[in-house]
C-alpha positions in Angstrom: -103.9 261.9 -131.6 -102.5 264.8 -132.9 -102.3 264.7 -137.1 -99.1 265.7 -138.5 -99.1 267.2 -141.7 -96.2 269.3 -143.7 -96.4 272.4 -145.7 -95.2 274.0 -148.7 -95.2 277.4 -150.3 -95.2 278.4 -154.0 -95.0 282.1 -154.1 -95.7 284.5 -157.2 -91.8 283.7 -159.2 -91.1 280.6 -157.5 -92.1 276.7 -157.9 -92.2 273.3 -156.7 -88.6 271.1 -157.7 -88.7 270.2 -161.2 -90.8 273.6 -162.9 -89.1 275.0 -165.7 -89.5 278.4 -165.5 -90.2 281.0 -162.5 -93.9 281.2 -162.0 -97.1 283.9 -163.8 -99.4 282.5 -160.9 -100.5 286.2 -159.5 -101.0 284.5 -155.7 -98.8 282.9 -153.5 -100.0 279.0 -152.8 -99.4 277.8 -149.6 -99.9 274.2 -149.5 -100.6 271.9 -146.3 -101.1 267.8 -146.5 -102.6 266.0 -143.7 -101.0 262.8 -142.4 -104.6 260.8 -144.1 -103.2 262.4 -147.5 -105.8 265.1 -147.9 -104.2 268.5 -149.8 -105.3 271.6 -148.4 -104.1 274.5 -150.9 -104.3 278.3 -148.9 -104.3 281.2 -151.4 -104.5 284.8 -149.9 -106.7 286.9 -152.4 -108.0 290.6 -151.3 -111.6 290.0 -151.2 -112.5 291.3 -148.2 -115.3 289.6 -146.4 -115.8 287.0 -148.9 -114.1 283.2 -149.2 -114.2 280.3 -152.0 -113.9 276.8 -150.5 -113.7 274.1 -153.2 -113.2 270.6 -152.7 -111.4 268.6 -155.9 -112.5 264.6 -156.2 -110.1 263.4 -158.7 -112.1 261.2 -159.7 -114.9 261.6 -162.9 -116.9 259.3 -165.7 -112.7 258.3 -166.5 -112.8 256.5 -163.1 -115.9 254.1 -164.7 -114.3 251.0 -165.6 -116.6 248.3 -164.9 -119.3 247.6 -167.6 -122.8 248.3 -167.3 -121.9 250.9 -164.1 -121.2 254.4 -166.1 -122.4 257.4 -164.5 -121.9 257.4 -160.6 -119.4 259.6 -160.8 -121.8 262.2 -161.8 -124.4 260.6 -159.8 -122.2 261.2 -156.5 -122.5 264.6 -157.9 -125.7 264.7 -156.6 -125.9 262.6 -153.8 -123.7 264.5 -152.1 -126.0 267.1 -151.1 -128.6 264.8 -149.4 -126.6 265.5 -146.4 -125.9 263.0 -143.0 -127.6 262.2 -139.8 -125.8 265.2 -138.3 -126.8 267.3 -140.9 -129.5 265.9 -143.2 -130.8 269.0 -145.2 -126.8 270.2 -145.9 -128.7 273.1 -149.3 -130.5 274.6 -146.4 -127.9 274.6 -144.2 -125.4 276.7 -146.6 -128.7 278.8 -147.5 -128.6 279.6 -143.9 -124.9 280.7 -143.8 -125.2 282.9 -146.6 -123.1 280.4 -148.8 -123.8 279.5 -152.3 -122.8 276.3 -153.3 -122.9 274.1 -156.7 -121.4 271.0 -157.8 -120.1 270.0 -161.5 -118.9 266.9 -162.7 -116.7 266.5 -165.8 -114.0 263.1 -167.6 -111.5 263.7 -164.6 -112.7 265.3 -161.3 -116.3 265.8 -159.2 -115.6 269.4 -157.7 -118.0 270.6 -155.0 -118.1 274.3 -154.9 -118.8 277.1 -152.0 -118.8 280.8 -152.2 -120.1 283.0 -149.4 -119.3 285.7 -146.3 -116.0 284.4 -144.3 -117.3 284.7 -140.9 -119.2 281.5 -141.9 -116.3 279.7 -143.0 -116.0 278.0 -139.7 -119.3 276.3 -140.2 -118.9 275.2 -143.8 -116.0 273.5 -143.1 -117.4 271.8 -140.6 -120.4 271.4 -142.8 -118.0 270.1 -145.7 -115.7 267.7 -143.4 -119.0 266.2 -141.9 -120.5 265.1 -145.2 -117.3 263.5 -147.1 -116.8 261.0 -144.2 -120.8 260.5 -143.1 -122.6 260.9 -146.6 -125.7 259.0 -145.1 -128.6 257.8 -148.0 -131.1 255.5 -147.8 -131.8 253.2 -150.7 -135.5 255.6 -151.7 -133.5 258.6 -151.7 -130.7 256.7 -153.6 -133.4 255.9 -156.2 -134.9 259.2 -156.2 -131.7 260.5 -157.2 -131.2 258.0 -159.4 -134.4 259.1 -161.4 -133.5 262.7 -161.5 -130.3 261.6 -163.3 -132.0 259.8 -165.6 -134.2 263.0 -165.7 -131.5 265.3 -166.4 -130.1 263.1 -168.9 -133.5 263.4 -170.9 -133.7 266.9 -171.1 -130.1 267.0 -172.5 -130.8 264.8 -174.9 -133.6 266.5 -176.4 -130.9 268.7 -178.0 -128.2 267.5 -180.4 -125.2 268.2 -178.9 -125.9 265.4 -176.5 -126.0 262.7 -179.2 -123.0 264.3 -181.2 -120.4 264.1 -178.0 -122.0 260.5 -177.4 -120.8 259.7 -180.8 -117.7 261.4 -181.3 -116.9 259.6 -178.3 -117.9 256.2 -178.8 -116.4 256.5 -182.6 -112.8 258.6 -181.2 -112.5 255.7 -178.3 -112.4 252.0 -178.5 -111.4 251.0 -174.9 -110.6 254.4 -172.6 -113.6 255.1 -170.3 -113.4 258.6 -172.5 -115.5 256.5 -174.7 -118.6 257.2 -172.5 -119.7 260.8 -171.7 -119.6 262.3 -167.7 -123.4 261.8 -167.5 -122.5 257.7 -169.0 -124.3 255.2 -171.1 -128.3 255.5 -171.2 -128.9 251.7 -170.6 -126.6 252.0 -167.3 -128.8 255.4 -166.1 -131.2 253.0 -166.6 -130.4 250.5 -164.5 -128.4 252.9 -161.9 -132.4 252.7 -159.6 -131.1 248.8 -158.8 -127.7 249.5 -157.8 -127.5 251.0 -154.8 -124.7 248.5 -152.6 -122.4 249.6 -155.6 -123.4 253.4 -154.7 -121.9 252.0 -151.7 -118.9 250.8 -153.1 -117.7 253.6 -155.4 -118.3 256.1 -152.8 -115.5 253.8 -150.6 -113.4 254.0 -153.4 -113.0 257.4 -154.1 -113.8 259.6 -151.5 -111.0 259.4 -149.8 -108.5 261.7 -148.5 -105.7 260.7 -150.4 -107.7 261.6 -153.8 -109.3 265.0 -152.5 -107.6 268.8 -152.8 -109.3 271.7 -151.0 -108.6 275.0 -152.6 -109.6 278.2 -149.7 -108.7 281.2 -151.9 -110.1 284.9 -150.5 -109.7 286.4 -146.9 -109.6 283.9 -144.1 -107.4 283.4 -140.5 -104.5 280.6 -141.6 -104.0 279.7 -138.6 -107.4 278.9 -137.3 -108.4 277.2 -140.3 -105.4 275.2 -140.6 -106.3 274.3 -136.5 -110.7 273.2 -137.7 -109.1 271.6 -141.4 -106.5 269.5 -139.3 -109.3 268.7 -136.5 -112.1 267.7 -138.2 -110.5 265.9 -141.8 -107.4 265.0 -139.6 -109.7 261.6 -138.3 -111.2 260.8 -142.3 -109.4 257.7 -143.0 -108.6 255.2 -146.0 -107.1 255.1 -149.3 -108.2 255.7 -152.9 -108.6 253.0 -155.2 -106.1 252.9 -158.1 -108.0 252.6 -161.1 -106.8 250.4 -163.6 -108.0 252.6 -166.4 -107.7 250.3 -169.7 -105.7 252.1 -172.4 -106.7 253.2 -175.8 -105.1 251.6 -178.3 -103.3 253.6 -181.1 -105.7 255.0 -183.7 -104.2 254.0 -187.4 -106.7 255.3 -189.9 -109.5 258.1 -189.6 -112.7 257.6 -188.2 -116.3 258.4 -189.8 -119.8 258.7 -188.3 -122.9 260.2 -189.4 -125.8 261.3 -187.1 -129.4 261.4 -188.4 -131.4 264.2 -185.9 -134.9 263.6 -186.1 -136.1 267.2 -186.0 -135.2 270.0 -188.0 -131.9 271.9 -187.4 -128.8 273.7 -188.6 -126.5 270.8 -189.8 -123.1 270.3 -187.6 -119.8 269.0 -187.8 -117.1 268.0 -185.3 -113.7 267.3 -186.0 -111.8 265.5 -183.3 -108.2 264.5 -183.0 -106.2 262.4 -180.6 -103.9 264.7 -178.4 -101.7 264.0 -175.3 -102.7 264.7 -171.4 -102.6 267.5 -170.1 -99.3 266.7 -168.0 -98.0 267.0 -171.7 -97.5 271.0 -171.1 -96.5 271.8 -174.3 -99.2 269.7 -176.4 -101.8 271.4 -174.2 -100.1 275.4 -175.1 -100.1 274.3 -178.4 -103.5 273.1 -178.9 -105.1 276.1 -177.2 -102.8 278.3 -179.7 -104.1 276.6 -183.0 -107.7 276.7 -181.9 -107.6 280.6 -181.8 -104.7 280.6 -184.6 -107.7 279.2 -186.8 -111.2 279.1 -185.5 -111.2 282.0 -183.0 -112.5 285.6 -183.1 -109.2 286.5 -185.4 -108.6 282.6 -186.8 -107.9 282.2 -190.3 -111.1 279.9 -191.0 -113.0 282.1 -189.2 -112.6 285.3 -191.6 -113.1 282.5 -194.6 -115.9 280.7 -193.5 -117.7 283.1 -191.1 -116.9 286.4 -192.2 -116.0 286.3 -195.9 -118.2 283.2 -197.1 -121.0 283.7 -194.6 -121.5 279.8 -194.8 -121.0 279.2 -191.1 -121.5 280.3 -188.0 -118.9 281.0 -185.1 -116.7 277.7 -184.8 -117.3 276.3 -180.9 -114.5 274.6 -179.1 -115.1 271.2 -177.4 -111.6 270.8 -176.2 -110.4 270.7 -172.4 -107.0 269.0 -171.7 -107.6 265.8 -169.8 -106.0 263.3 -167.7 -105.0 261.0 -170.1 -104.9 261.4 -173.8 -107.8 262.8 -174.7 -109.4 265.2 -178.0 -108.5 268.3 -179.6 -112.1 269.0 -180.9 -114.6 272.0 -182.0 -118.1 272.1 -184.1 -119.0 274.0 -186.8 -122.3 274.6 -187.6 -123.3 275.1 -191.4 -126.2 277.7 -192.4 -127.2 274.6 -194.8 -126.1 271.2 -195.5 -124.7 271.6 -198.8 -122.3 273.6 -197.0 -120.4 270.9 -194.9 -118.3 269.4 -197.5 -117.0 272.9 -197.9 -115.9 273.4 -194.7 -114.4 270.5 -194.1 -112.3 270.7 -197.2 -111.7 274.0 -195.8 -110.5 272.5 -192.3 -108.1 270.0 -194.0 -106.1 272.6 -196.3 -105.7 274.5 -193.1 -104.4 271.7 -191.3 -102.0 270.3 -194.0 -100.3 274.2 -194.6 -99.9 274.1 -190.7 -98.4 270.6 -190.8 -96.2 272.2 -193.6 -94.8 274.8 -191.3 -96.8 277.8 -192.1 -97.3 279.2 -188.9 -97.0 283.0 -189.2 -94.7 284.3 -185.9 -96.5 287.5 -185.6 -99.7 286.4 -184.9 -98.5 283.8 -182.9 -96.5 286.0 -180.1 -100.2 288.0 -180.8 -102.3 284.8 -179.9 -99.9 283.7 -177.2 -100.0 287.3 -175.4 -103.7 287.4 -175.5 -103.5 283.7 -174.2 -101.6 284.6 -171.1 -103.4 287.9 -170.7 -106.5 286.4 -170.9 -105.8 283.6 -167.9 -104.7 286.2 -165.9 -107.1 288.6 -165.8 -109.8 286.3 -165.8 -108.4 286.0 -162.3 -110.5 288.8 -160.9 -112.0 286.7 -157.9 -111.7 284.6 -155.1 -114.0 281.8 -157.2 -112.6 282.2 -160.3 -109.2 281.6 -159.0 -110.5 278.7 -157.5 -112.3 277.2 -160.8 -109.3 277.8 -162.5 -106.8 275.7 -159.9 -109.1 273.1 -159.4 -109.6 272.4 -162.6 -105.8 272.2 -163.7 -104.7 270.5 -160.4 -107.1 267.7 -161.5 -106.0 267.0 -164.3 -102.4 267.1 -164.0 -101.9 266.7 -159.8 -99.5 269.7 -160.0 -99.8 272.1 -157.4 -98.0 275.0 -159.8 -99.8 273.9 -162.9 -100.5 277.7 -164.0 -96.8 278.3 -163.6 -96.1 275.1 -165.8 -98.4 275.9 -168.5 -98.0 279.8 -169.2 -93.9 278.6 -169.4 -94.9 276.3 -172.3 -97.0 279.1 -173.8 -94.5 281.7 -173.6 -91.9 278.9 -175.2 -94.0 277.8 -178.3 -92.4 278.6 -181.1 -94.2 278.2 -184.9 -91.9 275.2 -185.5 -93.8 273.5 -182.3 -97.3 274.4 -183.6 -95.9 273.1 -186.9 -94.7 269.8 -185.4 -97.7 269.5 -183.3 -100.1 269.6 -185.9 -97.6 266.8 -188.1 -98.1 264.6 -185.1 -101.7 264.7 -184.2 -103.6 267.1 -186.9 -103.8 264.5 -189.7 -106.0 261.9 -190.9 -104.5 259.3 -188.8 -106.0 260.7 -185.6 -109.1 262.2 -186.7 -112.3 261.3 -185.8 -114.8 263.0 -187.6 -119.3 263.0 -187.2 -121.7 265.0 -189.2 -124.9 265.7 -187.5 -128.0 266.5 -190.2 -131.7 266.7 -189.9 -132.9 263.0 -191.3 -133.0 262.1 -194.4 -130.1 265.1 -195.6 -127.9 264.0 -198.2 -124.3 262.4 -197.9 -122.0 265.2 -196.5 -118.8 263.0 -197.1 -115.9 264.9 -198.8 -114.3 263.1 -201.4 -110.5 262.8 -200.9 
C-alpha cells in the first residue's frame, strides 16, 4: 500500500504559521512526514559529492522515569550499532561505503550520525531504515554492551567533572529525571547486565516513527530519496510512548553542596540556576547573551577574575537549553582554594547589578551581533548544519527553530536581560557545589 505523506517548505525569509519574525536560516527546509509519523527534513546545501544523514530520537536520560532503570537511553546509544540479521556488522558496513558515522546521546534526544560520498546514500538509507525497525541482539551481546557502559562510565569518572555534574544535578533537581546525568545512576549501570527484556521494552517505546526526525542536508536527488525514504520507513509502524515525565517542584531557597576529590586538583566551582525550556525563545537568547555578557572572551568577570586578578582560569559554560526547564550553569576553576570565596562573591555582585538593570546597550547589540554571526557561519557544512538542526529540533520540536531563536536575539533588549536575571539569577534558584582536593578548607561565602 502506497504511504501518503504531506510536505512543507520553509525557505530562507519565510516560516511555519505562528513564527514571529521572517527567518536567518541561510537554507531552504523542505519538510516531508510519512503517514507512520516519521519527519523527513530535506535541506539543499552545495557540497558537492558529499551528504549528512542524521536521524533525531527524541528521546534521552529525561525519558528515564522508572527507578532503578537510568541509562538505556544512552545504552541504546550503543546497541544500535550491533546491527540485524540482515545486516549484522552495520560499522563495517558504512566503513565499506565510505561513510563515517558516530552516535551521541545527551538529557533530550539519541542522534545517530552519518557523513560520507552521496552516491552511497542509497545504501545507508537502506542500511539506516533496516536497523531502526530490525535492531536484532541477543542477551550476551546485550551484556557485553552493557559492561562497556559500565566501562565508559569508569573512565569518566576518573576525572572530576563527572562527579561535579552528578552533584549539581542531584542537589539542582528533586523529582525531574534531569536529576540523573545521560550516562544515569552508577548502581542502575550496575545492574543494566540483568535487564535485558526491559532493553526490550524501551527500545518499543521509543523508537518509533512518530518520535524520530531525519535531517539529509548536502547534495542528493529529492525525488529518489523521497521514493527509498517513503519505501523502506513507509512499512515501520507503532507509536511512541508518552512519558509522564514527573515535574520539579519550584525551588524556594538556594541549594549548597560540597564535593571532596580524592586526588589533587585545581579547586572548582559551579553555579547553577533554574531557567525555562528551550521552547521559552526569549529565556534561551537571553541566557546565551549574559553568559558572554559576563564570563566570555570579553565578559565583565572575565577581565576581573582572569585577566586583571589572575585568580582564575577561563570560565566554562555547562549550559545547553533543554526540553523542559532545565540550568543556566558554568564552572570556574580557581588557581587555589582560598580563591573560591572570591569569585563567588564576585559572581553575586555581578548578578545583583544585572538584576538592578545595568545592562550596558552597546555591548549588548555587540554580544548579540557576534551571537548571530557566530551561528551562522558556523554553518560552513553539510554536518554542521545538521548538528545544529538536530539539536534544536529536539529540544523544542520546531522545524524553524533557528528562525525562532535569532528573532528573540535580535529583540532582547537590556531591560529583558535585566528582567531575566530578576527572575532566575538570584538566590532562590541557585544551586551552587564546590569541588576541592580532600581535606581543603570550607569555601562557603558568608552572606
Amino acid at each position: 500500500m502506497k504511504t501518503l505523506i504531506t510536505a512543507v517548505t520553509l525557505s530562507c525569509g519565510t516560516l511555519a504559521a505562528g513564527s514571529a519574525a521572517a527567518g536567518a536560516f541561510p537554507y531552504p527546509l523542505e519538510s516531508t512526514t510519512l503517514a507512520n509519523g516519521l519527519r523527513v527534513v530535506f535541506v539543499p546545501y552545495d557540497s558537492p559529492g558529499l551528504v549528512a544523514y542524521y536521524t533525531v530520537v527524541r528521546t534521552g536520560s529525561r525519558n528515564e522515569v522508572e527507578a532503578g532503570h537510568s541509562g538505556f537511553a544512552h545504552f541504546f546509544e550503543h546497541m544500535m550499532f550491533r546491527g540485524t540479521k540482515k545486516v549484522p556488522e552495520f560499522d563495517g558496513r558504512m566503513a565499506e561505503l565510505g561513510w563515517h558515522n558516530n552516535a551521541y546521546t545527551s538529557d533530550d534526544q539519541t542522534v545517530y550520525t552519518d557523513f560520507g560520498p552521496s552516491p552511497k546514500l542509497s545504501a545507508v538509507i537502506s542500511l539506516e531504515a533496516d536497523r531502526f525497525q530490525n535492531l536484532d541482539y541477543a542477551e550476551p551481546a546485550f551484556q557485553t554492551e552493557a559492561l562497556a557502559v559500565l566501562g565508559e562510565y569508569n573512565k569518566s569518572a576518573a576525572a572530576p567533572f563527572m562527579k561535579l555534574e552528578e552533584t549539581v544535578n542531584e542537589t539542582a533537581f528533586l523529582k525531574h529525571t534531569y536529576r540523573h546525568t545521560t550516562m544515569g545512576f552508577l548502581a542502575d549501570i550496575k545492574a543494566m547486565p540483568g535487564k535485558f527484556a526491559y532493553s526490550k521494552k524501551f527500545f518499543a517505546r521509543y523508537y518509533r516513527p512518530d518520535n524520530c526526525v531525519i535531517f539529509i542536508v548536502g547534495d542528493y536527488d529529492r525525488a529518489a530519496v523521497t521514493k527509498q525514504v517513503e519505501a523502506e520507513y513507509g512499512p515501520w509502524a507503532g507509536k511512541a510512548e508518552q512519558t509522564r515525565v514527573p515535574v520539579e517542584p519550584a525551588q524556594k531557597a538556594a541549594r549548597r553542596a560540597k564535593v571532596d576529590w580524592p586526588a589533587e586538583t585545581l579547586p572548582k566551582l559551579i553555579v547553577a540556576h533554574k531557567v525555562p525550556p528551550a521552547s521559552d525563545w526569549q529565556a534561551t537568547a537571553a541566557a546565551d547573551v549574559i553568559f558572554a555578557y559576563l564570563f566570555g572572551e570579553t565578559g565583565t568577570l572575565h577581565k576581573q577574575l582572569v585577566l586583571d586578578r589572575q585568580i582564575a582560569e577561563p570560565f566554562e559554560s555547562w549550559s545547553s537549553a533543554h526540553r523542559d526547564p532545565g540550568l543556566f550553569s558554568f564552572v570556574a576553576t580557581a588557581k587555589k582554594v582560598e580563591h573560591l570565596p572570591e569569585i563567588e562573591s564576585a559572581i553575586d555582585t555581578a548578578f545583583r547589578v544585572m538584576r538592578e538593570g545595568d545592562v550596558d546597550a552597546t555591548k549588548l547589540a555587540l554580544i548579540k551581533a557576534h551571537q548571530r554571526y557566530a551561528l551562522l557561519l558556523g554553518l560552513d557544512d553539510a554536518e554542521k548544519v545538521a548538528q545544529e538542526l538536530a539539536w534544536r529540533v529536539s529540544v523544542t520540536g520546531e522545524l524553524d527553530a533557528v528562525d525562532r531563536y535569532m528573532a528573540a536575539l535580535d529583540a532582547l533588549t537590556p531591560a529583558d536581560v535585566a528582567a531575566f536575571a530578576e527572575a532566575h539569577l538570584n538566590d532562590s534558584q541557585r544551586t551552587t557545589v564546590t569541588l576541592t582536593t580532600s581535606g581543603a578548607p570550607s569555601t562557603e561565602i558568608k552572606k
